[in-house]
N, C-alpha and C positions, 0 to 999 in steps of 0.2 A: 522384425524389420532389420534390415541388416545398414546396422547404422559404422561403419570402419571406424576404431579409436587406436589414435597415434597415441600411447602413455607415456607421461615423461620416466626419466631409469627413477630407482629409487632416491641414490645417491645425489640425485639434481633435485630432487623438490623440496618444495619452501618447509620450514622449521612451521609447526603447526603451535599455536598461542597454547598455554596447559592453562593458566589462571583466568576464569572467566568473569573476573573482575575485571581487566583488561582490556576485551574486546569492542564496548564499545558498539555502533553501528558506522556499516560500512569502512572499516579501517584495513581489514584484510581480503586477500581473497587466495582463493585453492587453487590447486596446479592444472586444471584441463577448465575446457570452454566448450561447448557445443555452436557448430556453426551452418549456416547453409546459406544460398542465394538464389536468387528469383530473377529471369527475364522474362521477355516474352514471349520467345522461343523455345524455354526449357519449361517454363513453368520455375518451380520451387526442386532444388538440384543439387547436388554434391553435397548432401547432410553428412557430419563428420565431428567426431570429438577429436581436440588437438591440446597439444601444450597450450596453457594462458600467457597470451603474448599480445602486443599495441595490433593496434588495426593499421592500415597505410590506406590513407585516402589521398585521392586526390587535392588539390587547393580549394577546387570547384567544386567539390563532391556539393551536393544540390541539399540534402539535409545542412550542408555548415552555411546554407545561407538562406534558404525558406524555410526550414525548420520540422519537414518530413520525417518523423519517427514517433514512434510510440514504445511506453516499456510498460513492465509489469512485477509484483515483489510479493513473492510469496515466503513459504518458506517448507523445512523439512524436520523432524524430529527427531531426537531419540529417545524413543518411551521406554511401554510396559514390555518387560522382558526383552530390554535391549533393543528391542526394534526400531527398526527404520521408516517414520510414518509421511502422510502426505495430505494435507486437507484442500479441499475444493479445488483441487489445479488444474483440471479441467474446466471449470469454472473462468480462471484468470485467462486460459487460450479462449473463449467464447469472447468474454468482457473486451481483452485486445485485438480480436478479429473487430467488434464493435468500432474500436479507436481506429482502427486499421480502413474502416469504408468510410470513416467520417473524415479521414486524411488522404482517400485517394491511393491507399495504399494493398495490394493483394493480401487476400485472407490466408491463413495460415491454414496447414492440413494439420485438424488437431491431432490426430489420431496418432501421425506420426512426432510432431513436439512433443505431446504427453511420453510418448514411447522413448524420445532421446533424453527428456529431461529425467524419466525412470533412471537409464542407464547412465545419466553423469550425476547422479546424485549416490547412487549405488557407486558408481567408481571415487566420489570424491567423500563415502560414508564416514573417512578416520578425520576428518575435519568437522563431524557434525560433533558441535558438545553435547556432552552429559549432563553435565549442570542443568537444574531447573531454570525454568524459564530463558535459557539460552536454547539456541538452533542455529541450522544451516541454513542464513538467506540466498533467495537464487532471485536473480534479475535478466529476466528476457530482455530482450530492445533490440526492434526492425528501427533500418535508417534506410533513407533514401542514397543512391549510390553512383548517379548517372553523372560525369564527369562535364556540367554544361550549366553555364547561367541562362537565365531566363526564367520567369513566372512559368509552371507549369508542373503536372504529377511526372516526377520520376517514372522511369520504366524499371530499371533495374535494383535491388533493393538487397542488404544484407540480414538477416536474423543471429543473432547469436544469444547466448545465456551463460552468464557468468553464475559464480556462487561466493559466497565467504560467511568464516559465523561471526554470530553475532548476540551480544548479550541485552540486559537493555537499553531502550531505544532511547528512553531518557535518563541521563546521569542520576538525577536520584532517586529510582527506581520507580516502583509502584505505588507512589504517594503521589495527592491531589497536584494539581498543578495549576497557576495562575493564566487567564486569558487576557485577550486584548483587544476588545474590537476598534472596528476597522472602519469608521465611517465618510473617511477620503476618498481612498485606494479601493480598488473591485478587483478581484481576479478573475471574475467570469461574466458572459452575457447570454440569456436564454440565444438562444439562436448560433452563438460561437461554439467551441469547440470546450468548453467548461466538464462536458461528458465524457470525454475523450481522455486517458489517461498518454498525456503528453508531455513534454520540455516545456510548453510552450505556457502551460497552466502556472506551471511549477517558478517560471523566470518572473511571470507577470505578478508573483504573491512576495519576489525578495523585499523591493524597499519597502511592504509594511510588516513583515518578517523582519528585520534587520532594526525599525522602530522599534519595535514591541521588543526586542530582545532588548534595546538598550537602554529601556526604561523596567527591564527586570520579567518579561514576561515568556511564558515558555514556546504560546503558540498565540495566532490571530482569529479570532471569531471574523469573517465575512458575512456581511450582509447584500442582500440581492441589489446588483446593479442599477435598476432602476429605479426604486423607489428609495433605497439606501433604508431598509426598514426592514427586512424580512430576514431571519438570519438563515444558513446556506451551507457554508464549512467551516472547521476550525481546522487552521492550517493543515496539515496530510493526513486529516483522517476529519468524518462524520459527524453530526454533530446530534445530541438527544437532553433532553431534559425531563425529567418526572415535576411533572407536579398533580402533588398528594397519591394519587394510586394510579395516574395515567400516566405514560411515557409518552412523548410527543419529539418525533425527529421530521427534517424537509422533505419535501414529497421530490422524484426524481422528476422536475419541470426541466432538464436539458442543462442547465449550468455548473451540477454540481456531481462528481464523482458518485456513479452505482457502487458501491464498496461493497467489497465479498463477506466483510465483517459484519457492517452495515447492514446485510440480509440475513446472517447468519444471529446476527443482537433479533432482528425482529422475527423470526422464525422462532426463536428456543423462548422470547416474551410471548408467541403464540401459545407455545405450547405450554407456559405455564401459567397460562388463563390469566397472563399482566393484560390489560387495558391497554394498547398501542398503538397511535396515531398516527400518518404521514398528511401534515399539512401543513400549512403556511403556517408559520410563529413569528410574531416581528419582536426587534428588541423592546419594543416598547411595555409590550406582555411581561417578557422574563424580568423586566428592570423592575415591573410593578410587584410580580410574584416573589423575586428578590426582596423586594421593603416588607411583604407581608408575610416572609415565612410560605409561601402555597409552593415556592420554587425547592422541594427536599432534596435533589440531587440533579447536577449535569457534569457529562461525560462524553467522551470523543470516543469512537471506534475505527482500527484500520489494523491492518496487515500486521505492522511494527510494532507498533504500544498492544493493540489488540485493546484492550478497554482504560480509558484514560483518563481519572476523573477529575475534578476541577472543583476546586477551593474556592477559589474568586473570578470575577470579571471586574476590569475596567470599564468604562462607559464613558463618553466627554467628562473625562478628568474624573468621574467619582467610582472607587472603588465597590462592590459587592459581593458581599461572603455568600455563600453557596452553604444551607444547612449550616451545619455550624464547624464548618470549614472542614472537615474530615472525609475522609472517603466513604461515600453512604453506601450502606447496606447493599443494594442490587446493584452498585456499579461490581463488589467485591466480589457477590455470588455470579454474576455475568463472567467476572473477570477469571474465576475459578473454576466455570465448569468448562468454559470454553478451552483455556488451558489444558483441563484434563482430558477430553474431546481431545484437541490435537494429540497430546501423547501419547492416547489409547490407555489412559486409566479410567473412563467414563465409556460406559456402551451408548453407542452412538442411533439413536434412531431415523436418524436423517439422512445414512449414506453419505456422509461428507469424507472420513477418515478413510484410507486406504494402507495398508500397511506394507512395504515394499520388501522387508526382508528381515 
């Protein structure tokens, strides 16, 4: 496809971070953008890689005030034998076409995003690190773009995809990490847009995001909306529990993010003949499984952390250790072969890994 890229000269682009201690999530970002736009008379139109530079919206642009857009975060590697890798990213344009009809917004032509994000990820490869466990994040996001108040879907609509690396997602790296659940605050409701990976998810989880930090915690456990009992997500990513030889995570009822991870944890538990569940768990289970020991290990899964396990939970005010507070066993092996999968140091039997260069 012949996608035109404006490259910035050499001499103008940004000083690229060498120390991937540093990095951090989302602090930087690389020199081009991939962009296009959609009416209704073009369809989806003038795809193009440019310099990284601000958007100019309108005051009224209709996303800064209904809240029309959807994003998406994957990322890029660089593995075995210096390669340039890609996991399931076809996958994230299917899962965002999804967000995309549940917001009223035009699907996306995968064939050709998969083909631009190929080429701006090949064009921005001297930004990908080296380092383990760092990569190249890349962030799609459609906004609504039609220059007019009023309740109503946009017609006109932007896509672009930025990128930057990134090390990890949490400061102290790959160790357990404390929860907090959430028995006030909801951030989603069967029936609303909770499936939809949106702004709109993401604003509605701050103030019990913002408690839980300041009471020392890293992420929020959410429990289902309406009965305030079933647990659901733990802040931006999955949520899974072992107890004794079964793993048991939420079944996809409409409120809670399909994660690409999420599928790819219970795929690779198929296939190593783990016992795995999708069904309703309410906190009341895990608190008990907590007092008696039957709870051996729980852990988050998403894009970012990719496997992220957990030491403790809070509950109305009383703390509970997880195992015996350490990282357990299959969150580590989960956490490692998946890792090695992305990299292309693990032969991949599922077709996920595609190797770009």
């Amino acid at each position: 496809m012949d996608i035109p890229q404006r490259v910035v000269e050499p001499a103008k682009r940004k000083p690229i971070p060498k120390d991937p201690a540093s990095l951090g999530f989302g602090r930087y970002f690389s020199d081009h953008m991939f962009l296009m736009e959609y009416t209704p008379s073009k369809g989806w139109h003038d795809a193009r890689i440019e310099p990284y530079h601000p958007l100019a919206l309108d005051p009224s642009c209709m996303v800064l005030h209904y809240g029309q857009e959807a994003f998406e975060g994957l990322k890029a590697y660089r593995g075995k034998d210096d390669g340039v890798y890609l996991f399931r990213y076809r996958d994230n344009f299917k899962r965002m076409n999804a967000s995309c009809e549940r917001l009223c917004m035009p699907a996306l032509p995968v064939d050709l995003v998969a083909e631009a994000l190929k080429k701006l990820v090949l064009l921005e490869s001297p930004w990908i690190p080296k380092s383990p466990g760092c990569a190249l994040y890349i962030r799609p996001n459609i906004i609504a773009t039609d220059a007019a108040l009023g309740v109503r879907a946009s017609e006109s609509y932007l896509f672009y995809i930025i990128t930057g690396p990134v090390g990890a997602y949490y400061p102290e790296g790959f160790n357990p990490i404390s929860i907090y659940v959430s028995d006030h605050f909801v951030r989603a409701v069967r029936g609303g847009i909770g499936a939809a990976k949106t702004g709109g998810n993401y604003a509605a989880s701050l103030v019990a995001q913002r408690e839980a930090k300041s009471q020392g915690f890293s992420q929020v456990l959410w429990l289902d909306a309406i009965h305030r009992k079933y647990i659901e997500e733990v802040g931006t990513m999955n949520m899974f529990f072992r107890f004794g030889d079964e793993v048991v995570t939420c079944p996809l009822t409409g409120s809670i993010l399909p994660g690409i991870t999420r599928d790819s944890v219970l795929q690779v538990l198929k296939r190593w003949d783990t016992r795995v569940f999708e069904r309703l768990c309410s906190i009341d289970e895990v608190v008990e499984g907590l007092r008696k020991g039957t709870v051996k290990e729980a852990f988050g899964s998403g894009t970012a952390a990719i496997i992220s396990p957990v030491k403790s939970v809070r509950y109305k005010a009383e703390d509970f250790q997880v195992g015996d507070g350490k990282t357990g066993p299959l969150s580590k092996k989960l956490y490692d072969y998946l890792l090695a999968l992305q990299y292309g140091h693990e032969p991949d039997p599922f077709g996920w890994v595609e190797r770009i260069a």
